[in-house]
BADREN-959506 format. One record per residue: y, x, z of N, C-alpha, C, O in turn; residue in three letters. Coordinates in steps of 0.05 Angstrom, whole numbers, plus 5000, padded with zeros to 4 digits. Each point is the difference from the previous one (the first is absolute). Layout:
<nodes>
YXZYXZYXZYXZALA/...
</nodes>
This chain:
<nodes>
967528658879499449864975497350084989498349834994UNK/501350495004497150054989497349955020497750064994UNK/503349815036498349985019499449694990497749934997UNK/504049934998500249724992497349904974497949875000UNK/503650254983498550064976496950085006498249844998UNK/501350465011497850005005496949895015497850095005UNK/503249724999497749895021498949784976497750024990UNK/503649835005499649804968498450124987497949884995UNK/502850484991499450074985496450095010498049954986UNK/501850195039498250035006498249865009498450135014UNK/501049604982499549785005498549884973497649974998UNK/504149964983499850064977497950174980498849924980UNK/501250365033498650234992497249895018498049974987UNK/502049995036497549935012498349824991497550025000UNK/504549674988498949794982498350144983497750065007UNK/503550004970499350144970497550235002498250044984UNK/502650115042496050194998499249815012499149894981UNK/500349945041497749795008499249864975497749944999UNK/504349964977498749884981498450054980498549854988UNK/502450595008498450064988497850075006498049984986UNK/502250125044497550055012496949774993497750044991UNK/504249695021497849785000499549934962497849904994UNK/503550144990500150044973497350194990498249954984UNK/502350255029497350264994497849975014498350175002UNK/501549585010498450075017498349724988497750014993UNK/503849795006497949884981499849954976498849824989UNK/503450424998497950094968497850165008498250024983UNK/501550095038497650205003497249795007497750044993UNK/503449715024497849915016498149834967497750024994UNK/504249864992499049814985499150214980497650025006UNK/502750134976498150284984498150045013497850014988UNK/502350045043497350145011498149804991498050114992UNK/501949625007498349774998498350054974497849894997UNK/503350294985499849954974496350185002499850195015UNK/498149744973498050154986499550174978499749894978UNK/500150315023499850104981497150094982498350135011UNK/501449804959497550074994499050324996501650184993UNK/495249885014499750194999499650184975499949884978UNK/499950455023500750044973502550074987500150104978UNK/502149855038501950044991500450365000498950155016UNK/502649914967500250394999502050005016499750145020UNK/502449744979501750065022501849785018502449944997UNK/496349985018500649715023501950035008501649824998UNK/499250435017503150005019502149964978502049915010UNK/498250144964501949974984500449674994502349904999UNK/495449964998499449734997501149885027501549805000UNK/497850325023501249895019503349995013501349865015UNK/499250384971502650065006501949834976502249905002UNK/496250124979502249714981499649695009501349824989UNK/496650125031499649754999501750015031501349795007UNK/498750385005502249925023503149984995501849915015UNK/498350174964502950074988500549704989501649865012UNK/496550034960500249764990499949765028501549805003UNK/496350295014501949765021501949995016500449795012UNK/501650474991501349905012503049914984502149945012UNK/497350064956502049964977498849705008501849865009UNK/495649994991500549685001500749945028500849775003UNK/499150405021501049905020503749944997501249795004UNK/499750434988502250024993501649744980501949855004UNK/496550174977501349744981499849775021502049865004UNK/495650105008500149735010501649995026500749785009UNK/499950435001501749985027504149904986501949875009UNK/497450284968503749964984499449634994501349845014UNK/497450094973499549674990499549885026499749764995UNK/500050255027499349905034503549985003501249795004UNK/499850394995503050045005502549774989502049885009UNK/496250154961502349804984500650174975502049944988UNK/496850215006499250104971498049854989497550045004UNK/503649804983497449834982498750074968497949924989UNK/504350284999499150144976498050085001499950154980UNK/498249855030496650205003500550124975500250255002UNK/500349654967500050154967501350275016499150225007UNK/503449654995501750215003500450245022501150224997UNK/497649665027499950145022496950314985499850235006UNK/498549614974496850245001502650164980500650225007UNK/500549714977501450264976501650135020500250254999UNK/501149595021502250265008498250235020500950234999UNK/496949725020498050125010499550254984500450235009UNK/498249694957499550054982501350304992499350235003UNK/502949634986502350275001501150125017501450184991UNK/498549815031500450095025498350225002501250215005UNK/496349804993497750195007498850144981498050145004UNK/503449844965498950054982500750264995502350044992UNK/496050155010500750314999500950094961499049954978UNK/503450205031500750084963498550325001500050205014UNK/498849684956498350144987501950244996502550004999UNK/495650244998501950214980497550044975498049864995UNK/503250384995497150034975497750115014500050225011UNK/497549594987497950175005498050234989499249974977UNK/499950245037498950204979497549984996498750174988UNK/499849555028497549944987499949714986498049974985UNK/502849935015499849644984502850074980502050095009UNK/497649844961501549874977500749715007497949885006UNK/503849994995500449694998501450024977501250194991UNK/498449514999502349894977499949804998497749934995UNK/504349815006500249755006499549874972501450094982UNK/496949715011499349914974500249695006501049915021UNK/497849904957499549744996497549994996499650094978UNK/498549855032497449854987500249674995500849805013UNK/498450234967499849694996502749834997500049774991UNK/502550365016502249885003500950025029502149915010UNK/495350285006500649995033500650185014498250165005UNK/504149885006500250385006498350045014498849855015UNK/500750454981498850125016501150255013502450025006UNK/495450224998500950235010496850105003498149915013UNK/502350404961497350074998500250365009501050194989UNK/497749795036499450265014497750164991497749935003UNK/503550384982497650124994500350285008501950165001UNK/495149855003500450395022501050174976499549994976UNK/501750155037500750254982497950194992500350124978UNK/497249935042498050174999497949934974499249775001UNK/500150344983498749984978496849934998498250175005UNK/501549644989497249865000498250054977500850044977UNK/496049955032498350134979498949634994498649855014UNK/502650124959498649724999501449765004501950035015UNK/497849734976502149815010500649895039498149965015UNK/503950024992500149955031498149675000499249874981UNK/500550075045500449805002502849805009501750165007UNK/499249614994501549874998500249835022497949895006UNK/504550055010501149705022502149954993502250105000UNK/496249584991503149825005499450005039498450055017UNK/503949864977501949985034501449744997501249984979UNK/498849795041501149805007501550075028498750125016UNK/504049804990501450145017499349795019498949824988UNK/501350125042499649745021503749845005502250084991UNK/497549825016502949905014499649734997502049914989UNK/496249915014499949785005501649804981501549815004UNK/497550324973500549834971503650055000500850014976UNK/501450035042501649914994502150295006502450004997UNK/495750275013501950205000498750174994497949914989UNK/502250455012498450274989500749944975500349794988UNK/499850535005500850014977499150354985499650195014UNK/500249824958498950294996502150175020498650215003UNK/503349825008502350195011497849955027498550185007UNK/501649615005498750025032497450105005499350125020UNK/499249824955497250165002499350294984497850114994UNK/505149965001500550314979498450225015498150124991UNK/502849915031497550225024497550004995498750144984UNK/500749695029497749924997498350084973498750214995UNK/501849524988499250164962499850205003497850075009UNK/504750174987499750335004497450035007498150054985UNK/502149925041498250165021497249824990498250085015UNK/500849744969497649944990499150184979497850114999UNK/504049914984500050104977499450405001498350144990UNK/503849895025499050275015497250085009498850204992UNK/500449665024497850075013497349884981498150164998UNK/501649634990498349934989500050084969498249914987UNK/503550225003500050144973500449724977499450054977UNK/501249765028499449774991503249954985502150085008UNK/497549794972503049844993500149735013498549814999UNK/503350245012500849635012502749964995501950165002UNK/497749524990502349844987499849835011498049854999UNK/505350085023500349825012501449814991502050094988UNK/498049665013500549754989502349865012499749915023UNK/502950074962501649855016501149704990502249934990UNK/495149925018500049724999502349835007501650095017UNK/498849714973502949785008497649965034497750025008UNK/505749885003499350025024501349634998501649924984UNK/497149925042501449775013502250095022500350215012UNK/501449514989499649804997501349944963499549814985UNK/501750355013501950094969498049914980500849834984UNK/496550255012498649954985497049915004498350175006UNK/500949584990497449875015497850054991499650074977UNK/498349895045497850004991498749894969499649764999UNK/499850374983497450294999501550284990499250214991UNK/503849685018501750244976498250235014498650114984UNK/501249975036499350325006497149964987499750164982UNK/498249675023498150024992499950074970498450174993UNK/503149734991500650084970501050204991500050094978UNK/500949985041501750334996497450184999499250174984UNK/500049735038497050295004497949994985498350184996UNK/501749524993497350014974501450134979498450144988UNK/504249874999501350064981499450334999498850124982UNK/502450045048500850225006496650104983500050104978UNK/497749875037497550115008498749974971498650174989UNK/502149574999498850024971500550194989498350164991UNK/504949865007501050194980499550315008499950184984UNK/500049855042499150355008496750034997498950224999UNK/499849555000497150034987499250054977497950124994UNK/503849804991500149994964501450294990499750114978UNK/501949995044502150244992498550285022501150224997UNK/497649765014498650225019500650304994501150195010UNK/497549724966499150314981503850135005500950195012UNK/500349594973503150194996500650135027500950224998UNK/498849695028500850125018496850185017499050005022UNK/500350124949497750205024498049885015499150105020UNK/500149624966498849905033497049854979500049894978UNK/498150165040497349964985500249645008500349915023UNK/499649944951499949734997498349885021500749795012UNK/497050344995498349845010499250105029497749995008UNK/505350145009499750115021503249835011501950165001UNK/498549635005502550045010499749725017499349774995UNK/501450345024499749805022502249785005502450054995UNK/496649655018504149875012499749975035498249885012UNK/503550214996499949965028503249895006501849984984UNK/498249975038502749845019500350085023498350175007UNK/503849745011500349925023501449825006502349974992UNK/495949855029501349795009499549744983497949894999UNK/505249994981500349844982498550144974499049874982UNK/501150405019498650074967497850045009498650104983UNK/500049875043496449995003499349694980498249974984UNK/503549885024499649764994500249914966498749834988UNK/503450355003500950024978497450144980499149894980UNK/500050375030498250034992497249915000498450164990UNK/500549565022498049935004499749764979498049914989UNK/504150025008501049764979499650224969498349924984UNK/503150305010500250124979498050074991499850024976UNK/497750055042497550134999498149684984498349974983UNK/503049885033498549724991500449914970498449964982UNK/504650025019500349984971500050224977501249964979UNK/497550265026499050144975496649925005498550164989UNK/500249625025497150064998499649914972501449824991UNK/497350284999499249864964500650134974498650014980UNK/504550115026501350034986498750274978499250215010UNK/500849764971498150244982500850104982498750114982UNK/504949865021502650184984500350215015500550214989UNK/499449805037500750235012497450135018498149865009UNK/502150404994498750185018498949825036501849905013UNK/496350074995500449925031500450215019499650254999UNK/501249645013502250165031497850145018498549875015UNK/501550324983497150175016500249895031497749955010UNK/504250015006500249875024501949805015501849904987UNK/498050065027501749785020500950105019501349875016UNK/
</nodes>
């Protein structure tokens, strides 16, 4: 009976590593493609998340090939799947707030600063319709850590649930109001940068646009 059984099974087992094999092998081939600009302080880290993020879209798109057609639903469960739980950190403060009416999540070093910090908003990526402050929580930290900086990441309405410009309105809302409020959180008005990835590169190029003029608030020292 277990002679029976086992040949199926090992068969089986042979399927499943050939798939992952050929699986790793071209998440590896399609990253290698990728360029990277120069300048960067630390590339292998950059490269080691961009082989990772592709083989999370290889992955979604291999489940929707199958007959998973949720893509929404297929990036959140990915999402939570990989999403490492925090414990308390002993260098970044967080505390989850509203700007504007828009949550956020405002990361600040513990280490004591001579002078006001400078400031990042953060736009999370997921292709307008997934990421979230929880998926890009690492990350933040580890900006905020290293660059002595407060960053407040933005957790915009996402599609298909809520349409276009809702996220765009979230992040002009969020960025006004942490421009006008700086000082309260330690952060020199006229040092605070917006950056993204991905969907919030995009997010932020639009936000950057729509404060040009504007002469109620502080301007955004960078892009």
């Amino acid at each position: 009976m277990f002679g029976v059984l086992a040949s199926p099974l090992c068969a089986i087992s042979v399927f499943l590593l050939l798939c992952l094999l050929m699986f790793l092998g071209i998440t590896w081939y399609e990253s290698s493609k990728a360029e990277y600009p120069p300048g960067i302080a630390n590339p292998e880290l950059l490269r080691r998340f961009y082989t990772f993020l592709t083989g999370v879209l290889l992955l979604t798109e291999a489940l929707h090939k199958i007959g998973l057609r949720n893509i929404e639903g297929i990036f959140h469960f990915v999402q939570k799947l990989l999403m490492p739980v925090q414990k308390d950190d002993p260098e970044v403060f967080t505390k989850d707030l509203e700007f504007g009416g828009v949550p956020v999540r405002v990361y600040q070093p513990r280490a004591p600063s001579v002078g006001g910090r400078k400031g990042v908003m953060f736009f999370h990526g997921g292709g307008f319709m997934a990421g979230s402050i929880e998926s890009h929580d690492t990350f933040c930290r580890y900006l905020s850590e290293k660059s002595g900086a407060v960053v407040v990441s933005v957790g915009y309405r996402l599609a298909p649930k809520h349409r276009c410009p809702a996220a765009f309105d979230d992040c002009v809302l969020a960025t006004v109001h942490f421009l006008k409020t700086a000082q309260d959180h330690g952060v020199n008005p006229s040092s605070v940068i917006i950056c993204g990835d991905s969907a919030g590169g995009n997010l932020t190029a639009g936000v950057c646009q729509a404060l040009v003029g504007r002469s109620d608030i502080p301007k955004p020292l960078a892009q």
